[in-house]
Chimera marker file (.cmm) of the C-alpha trace (Angstrom):
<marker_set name="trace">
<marker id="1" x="101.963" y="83.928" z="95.693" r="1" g="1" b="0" radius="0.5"/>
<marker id="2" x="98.383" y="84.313" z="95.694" r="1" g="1" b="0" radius="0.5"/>
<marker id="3" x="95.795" y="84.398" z="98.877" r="1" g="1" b="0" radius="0.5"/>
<marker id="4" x="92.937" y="84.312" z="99.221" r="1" g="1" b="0" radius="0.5"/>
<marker id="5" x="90.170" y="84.280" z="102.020" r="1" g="1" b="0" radius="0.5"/>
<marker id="6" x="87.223" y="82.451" z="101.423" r="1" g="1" b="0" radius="0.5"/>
<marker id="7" x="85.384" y="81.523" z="104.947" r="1" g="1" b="0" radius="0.5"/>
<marker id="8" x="85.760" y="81.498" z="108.494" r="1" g="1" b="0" radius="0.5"/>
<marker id="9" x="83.740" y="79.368" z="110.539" r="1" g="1" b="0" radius="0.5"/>
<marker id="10" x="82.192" y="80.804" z="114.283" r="1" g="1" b="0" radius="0.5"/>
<marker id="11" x="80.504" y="78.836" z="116.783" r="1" g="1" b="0" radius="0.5"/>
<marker id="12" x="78.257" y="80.657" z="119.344" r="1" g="1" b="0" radius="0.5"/>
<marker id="13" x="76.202" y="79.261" z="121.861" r="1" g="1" b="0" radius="0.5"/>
<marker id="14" x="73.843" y="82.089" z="121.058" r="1" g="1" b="0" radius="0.5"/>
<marker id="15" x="73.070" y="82.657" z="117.641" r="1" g="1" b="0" radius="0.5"/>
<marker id="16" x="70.923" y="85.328" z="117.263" r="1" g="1" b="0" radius="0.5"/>
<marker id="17" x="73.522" y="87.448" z="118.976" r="1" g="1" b="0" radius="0.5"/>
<marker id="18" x="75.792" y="86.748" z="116.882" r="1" g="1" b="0" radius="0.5"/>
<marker id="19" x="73.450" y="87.268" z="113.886" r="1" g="1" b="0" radius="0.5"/>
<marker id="20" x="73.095" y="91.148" z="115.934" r="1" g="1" b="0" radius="0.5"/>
<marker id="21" x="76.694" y="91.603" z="115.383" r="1" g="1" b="0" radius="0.5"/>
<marker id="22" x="76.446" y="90.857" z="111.623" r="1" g="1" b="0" radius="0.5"/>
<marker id="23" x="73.858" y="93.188" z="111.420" r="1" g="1" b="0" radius="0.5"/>
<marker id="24" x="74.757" y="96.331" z="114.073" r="1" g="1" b="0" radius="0.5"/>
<marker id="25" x="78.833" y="95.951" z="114.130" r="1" g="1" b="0" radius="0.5"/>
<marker id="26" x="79.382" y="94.753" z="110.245" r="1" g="1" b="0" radius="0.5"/>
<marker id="27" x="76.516" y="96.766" z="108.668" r="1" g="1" b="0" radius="0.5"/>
<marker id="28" x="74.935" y="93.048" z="107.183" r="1" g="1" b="0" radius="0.5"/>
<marker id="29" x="71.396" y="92.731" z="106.328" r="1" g="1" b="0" radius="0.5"/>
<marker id="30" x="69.908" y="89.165" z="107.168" r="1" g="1" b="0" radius="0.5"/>
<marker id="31" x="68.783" y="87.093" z="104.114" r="1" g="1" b="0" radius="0.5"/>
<marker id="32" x="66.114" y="84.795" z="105.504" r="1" g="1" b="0" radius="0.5"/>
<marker id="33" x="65.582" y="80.779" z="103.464" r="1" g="1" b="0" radius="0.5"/>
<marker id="34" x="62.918" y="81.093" z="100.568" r="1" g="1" b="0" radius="0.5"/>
<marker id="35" x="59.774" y="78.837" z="102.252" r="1" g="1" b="0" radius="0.5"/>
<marker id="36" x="57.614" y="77.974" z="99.425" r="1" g="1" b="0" radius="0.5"/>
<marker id="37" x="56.103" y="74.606" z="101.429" r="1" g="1" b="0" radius="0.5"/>
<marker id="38" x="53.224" y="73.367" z="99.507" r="1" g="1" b="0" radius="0.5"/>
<marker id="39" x="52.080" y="70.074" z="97.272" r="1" g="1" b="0" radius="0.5"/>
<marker id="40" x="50.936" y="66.970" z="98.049" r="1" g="1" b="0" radius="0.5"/>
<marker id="41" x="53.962" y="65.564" z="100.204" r="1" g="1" b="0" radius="0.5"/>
<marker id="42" x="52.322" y="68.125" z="102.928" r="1" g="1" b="0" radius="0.5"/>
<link id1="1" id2="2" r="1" g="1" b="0" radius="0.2"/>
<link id1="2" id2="3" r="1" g="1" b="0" radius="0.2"/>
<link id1="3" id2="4" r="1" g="1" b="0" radius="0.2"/>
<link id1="4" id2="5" r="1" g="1" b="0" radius="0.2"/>
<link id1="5" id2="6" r="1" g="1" b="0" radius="0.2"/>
<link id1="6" id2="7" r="1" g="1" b="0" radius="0.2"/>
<link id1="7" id2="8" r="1" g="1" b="0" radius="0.2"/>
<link id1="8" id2="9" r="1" g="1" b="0" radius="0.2"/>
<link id1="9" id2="10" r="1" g="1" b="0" radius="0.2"/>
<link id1="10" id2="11" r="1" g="1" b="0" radius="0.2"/>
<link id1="11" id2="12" r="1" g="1" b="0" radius="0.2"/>
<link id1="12" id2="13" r="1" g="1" b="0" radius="0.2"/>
<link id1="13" id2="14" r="1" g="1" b="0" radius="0.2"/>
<link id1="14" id2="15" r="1" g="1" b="0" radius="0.2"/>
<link id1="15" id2="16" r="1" g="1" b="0" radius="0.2"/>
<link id1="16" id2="17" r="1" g="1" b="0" radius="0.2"/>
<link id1="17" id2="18" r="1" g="1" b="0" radius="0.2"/>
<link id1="18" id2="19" r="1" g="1" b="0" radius="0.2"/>
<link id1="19" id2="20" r="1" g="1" b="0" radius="0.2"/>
<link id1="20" id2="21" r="1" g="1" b="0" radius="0.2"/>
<link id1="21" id2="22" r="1" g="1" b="0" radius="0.2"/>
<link id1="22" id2="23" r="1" g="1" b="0" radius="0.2"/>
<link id1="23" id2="24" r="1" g="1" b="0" radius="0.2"/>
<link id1="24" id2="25" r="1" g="1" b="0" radius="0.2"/>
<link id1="25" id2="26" r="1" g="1" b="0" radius="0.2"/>
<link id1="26" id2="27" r="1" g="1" b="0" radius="0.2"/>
<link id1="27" id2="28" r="1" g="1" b="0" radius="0.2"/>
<link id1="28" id2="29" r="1" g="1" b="0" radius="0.2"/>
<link id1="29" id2="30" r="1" g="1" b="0" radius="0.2"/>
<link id1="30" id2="31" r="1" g="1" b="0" radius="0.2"/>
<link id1="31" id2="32" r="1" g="1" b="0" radius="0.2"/>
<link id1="32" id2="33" r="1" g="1" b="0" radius="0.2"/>
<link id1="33" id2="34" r="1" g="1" b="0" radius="0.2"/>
<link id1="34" id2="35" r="1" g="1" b="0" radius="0.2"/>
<link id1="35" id2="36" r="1" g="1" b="0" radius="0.2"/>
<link id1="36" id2="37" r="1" g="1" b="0" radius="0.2"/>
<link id1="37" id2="38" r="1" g="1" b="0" radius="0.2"/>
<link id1="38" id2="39" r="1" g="1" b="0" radius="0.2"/>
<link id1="39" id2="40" r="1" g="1" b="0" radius="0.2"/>
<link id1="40" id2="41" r="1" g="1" b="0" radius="0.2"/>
<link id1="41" id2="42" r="1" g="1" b="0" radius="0.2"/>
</marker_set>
């Protein structure tokens, strides 16, 4: 048999805690969303 993990799903009513945890407890580095707003629609 073969397992694997692929997500896990955590609801906080404080995310940038959370996001702390990532970062001081797991050792993650935050990846911020590319913003690249511009053009005519704006």
């Amino acid at each position: 048999m073969n397992i694997k993990f692929a997500h896990t799903n955590i609801i906080a009513n404080d995310w940038e805690k959370l996001a702390q945890f990532y970062v001081n407890v797991l050792g993650y580095e935050p990846v911020y969303p590319e913003r690249d707003l511009k053009g005519e629609w704006l």
